[in-house]
N, C-alpha and C positions, 0 to 999 in steps of 0.2 A: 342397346348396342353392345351391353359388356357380354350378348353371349357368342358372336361373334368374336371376340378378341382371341379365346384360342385358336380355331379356324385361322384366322389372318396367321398368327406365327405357324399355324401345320405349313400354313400355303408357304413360307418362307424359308421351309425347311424343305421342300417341294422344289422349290425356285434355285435354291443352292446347291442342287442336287442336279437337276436340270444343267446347270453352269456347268458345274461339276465334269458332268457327263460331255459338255460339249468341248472343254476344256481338254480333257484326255484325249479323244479322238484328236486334238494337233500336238498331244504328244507334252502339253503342258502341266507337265506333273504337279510343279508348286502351287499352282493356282486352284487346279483339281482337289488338291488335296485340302487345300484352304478354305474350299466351299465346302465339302464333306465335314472338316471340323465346326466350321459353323452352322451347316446343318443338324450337327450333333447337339450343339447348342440349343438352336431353335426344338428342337426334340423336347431336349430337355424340359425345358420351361413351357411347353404346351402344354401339358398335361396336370406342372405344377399351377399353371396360372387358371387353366379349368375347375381345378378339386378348391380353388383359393376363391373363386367365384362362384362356386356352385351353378356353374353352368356346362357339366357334363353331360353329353350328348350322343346318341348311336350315330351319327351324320360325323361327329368329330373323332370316335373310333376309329371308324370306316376309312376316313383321309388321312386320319396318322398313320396308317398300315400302307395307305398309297403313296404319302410321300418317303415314308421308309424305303420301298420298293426301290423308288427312284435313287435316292441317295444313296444307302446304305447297299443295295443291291446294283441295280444298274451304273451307277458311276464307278463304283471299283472293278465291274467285268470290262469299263470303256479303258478304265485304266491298263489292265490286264489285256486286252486286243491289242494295243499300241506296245506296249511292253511286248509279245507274241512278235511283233514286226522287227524288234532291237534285236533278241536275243540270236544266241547262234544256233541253227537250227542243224544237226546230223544230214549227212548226204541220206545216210535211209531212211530219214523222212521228207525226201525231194516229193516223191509222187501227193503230197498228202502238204506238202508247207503251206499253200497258200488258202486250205481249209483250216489250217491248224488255230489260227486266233478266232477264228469265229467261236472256236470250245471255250475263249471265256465267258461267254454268256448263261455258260451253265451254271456261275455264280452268280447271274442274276434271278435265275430260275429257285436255285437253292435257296436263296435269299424269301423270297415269295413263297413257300413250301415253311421255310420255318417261320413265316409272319404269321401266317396262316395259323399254324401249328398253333404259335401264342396267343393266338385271338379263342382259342378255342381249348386252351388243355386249363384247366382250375389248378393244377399244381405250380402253376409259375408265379403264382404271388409272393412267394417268400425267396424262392430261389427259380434259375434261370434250368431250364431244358436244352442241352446244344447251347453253340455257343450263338453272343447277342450278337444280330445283325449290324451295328454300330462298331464293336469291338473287331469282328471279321473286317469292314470297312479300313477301319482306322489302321491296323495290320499293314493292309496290303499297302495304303497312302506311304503308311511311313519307311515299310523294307523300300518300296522305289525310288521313296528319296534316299533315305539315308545308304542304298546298297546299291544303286544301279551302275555304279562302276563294274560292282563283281555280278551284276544280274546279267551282264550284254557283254560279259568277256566271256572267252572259251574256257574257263573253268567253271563255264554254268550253259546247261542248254536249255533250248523248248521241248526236250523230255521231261526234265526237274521240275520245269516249268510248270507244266503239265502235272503232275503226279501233286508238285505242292499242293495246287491248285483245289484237285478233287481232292486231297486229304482236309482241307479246311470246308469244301462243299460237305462233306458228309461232318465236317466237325458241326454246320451249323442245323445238322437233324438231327442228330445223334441223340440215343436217350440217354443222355450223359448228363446230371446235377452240375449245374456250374454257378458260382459263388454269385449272390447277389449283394453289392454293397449299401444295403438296408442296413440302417444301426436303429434297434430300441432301444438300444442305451448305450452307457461307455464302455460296462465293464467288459476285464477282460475276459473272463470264464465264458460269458455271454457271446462275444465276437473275437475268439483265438485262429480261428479263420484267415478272419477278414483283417485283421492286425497283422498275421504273417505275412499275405501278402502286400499289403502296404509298404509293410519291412522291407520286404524283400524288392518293392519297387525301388528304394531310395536309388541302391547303388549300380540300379541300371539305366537311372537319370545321363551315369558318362557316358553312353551309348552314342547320346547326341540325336541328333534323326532320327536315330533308329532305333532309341528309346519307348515309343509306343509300339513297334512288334517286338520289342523284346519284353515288355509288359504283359503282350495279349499272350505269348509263350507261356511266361509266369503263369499266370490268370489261369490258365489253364492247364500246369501241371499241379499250383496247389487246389486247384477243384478236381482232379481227376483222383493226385496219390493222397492228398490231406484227410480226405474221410477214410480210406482205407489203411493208412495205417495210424490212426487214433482209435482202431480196435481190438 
């Protein structure tokens, strides 16, 4: 039975995502975004609880990339449709508003392009390619919580909306290095990286809500300038 046990947590990570997903479409962000963290969760521990059994599997690959899809992808593009239906949308995009939220699905698609991408490039064992499908996830959960006063006032529209959108869709193909928090050890010489940004998380802990997009921010500006100017 024990090689089924990670399957059962993928499928739960699967399920939470599913929720998730069904969750936003009524516009119920907390909840949505609840299930996505704990999807994250169950993520997590699949993979560890396989390598801990030695019952890694191509069948258990294969459905961690589908329940990724689901969660990490499809529930944040549901989130992002319903958010499309809040915001203020410009009179010149009257002819075009009520196509206009179906365009977040293209971060479902994005999403599945860089699953894809991981299942298949060998340079992402040590460090990540584009940004993780989890982290883009978690992003969008937390700006709707913590921001959606200023996402659905008229000092924000469904152009911004829009343009955000595709900059993080192509953030998660990008051939861009992005920080993996893999520690072989403690020292610092070894992980000055991965220390900065940690650092640099504390003091956006006061964010509140909006803490985890202001983390994947981070995340992603010390993986972008940290290599480049440490030469």
């Amino acid at each position: 039975m024990k090689k089924h046990v990670p399957n059962v947590i993928t499928c739960c990570n699967l399920i939470c995502g599913c929720m998730a997903t069904g969750a936003a479409f009524y516009g119920n962000y907390h909840y949505a975004v609840l299930m996505i963290v704990l999807g994250a969760v169950f993520d997590f521990f699949d993979g560890m609880v396989a390598r801990a059994l030695g019952v890694s599997s191509g069948i258990g690959r294969e459905l961690d990339s589908l329940a990724d899809v689901v969660t990490f992808g499809l529930a944040p593009s549901a989130i992002l449709f319903y958010l499309f239906h809040e915001v203020y949308c410009p009179e010149m995009l009257a002819p075009v508003s009520r196509m206009l939220p179906y365009t977040a699905f293209f971060m479902a698609a994005f999403s599945a392009l860089r699953l894809a991408k991981f299942n298949l490039d060998e340079r992402q064992h040590q460090q990540f390619i584009g940004l993780p499908t989890p982290a883009n996830a978690l992003f969008w959960g937390s700006l709707v919580l913590g921001e959606h006063a200023f996402l659905v006032s008229l000092r924000f529209n469904a152009v911004f909306l829009f343009l955000f959108m595709l900059l993080f869709c192509m953030l998660l193909v990008c051939e861009v290095p992005m920080l993996a928090l893999k520690f072989k050890n403690m020292s610092w010489a070894d992980n000055k990286q991965r220390y900065v940004f940690l650092l640099g998380c504390l003091p956006l802990l006061l964010f509140g809500t909006s803490s985890f997009a202001a983390m994947i921010v981070w995340y992603v500006a010390v993986s972008v300038a940290y290599p480049r100017l440490m030469k």
